[in-house]
C-alpha positions in Angstrom: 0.0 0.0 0.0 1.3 3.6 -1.2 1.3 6.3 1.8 0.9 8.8 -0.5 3.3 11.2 1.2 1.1 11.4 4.3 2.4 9.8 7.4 1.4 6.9 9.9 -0.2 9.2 12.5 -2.5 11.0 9.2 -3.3 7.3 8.0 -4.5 6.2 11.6 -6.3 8.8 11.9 -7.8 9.0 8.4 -8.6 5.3 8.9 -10.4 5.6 12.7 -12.5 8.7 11.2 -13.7 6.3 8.5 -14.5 3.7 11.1 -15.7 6.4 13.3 -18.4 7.3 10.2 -19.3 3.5 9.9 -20.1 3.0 13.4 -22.1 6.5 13.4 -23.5 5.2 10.4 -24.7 1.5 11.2 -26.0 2.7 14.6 -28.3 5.3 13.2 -29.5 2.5 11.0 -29.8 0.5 13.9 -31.8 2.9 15.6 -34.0 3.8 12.6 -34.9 -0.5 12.2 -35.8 -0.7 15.8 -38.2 2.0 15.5 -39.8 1.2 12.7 -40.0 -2.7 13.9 -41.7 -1.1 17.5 -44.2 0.9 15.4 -45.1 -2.1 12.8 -45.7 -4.6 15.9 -47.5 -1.7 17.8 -49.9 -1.1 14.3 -50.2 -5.5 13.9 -51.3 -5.5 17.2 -53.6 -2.4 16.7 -55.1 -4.8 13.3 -55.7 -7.5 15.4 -57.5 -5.7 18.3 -60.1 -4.1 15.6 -60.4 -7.6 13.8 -61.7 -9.3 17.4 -63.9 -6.0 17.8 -65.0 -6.1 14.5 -65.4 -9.4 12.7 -66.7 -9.6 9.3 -68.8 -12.1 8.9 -69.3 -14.6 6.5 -71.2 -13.5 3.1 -70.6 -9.5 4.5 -68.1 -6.6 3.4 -65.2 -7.5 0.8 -62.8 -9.2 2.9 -62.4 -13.2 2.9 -64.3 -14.9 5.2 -60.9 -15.9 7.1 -59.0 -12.3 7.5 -55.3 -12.7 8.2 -53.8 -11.8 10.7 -50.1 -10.3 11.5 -47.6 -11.1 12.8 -43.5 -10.0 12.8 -40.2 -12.0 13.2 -37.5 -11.5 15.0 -36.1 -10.6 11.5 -38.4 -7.7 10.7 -40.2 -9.8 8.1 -43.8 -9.0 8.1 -45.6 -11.8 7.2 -50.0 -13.6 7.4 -50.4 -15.6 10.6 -53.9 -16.6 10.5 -54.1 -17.3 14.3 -51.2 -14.6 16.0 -51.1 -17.0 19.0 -48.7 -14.4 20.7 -50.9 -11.8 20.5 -53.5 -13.2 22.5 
């Protein structure tokens, strides 16, 4: 690796700013998907709540007679779960 002309103390540091920014960086991300993971589980759990108060029955409004229900992963993946055990 060329130095460039700039010398071990200007490379350190160049290179801990960097790693300084990345850190910055991934936490803010970090930060950013935990919030949006509490607010999705917060509005899944909200869905749920108005399907139990509000059921659609069978033959009545546009929905299908069994309405999903949701549930997230540890991952962040939103995905159906027709029965949501853990939100019970």
């Amino acid at each position: 690796m060329s130095n460039a002309g700039y010398g071990a103390g200007e490379i350190r540091s160049a290179y801990r700013s960097y790693f300084s920014d990345v850190e910055d960086y991934l936490n803010c991300l970090n930060h950013a998907s935990a919030r949006i993971r509490w607010e999705a589980t917060a509005a899944a759990q909200d869905y749920n709540r108005v399907l139990d108060q509000y059921p659609v029955e069978p033959g009545q409004g546009s929905e299908p007679e069994q309405v999903p229900r949701i549930e997230m992963t540890d991952s962040g993946t939103l995905f159906l779960d027709y029965q949501a055990e853990w939100l019970k």
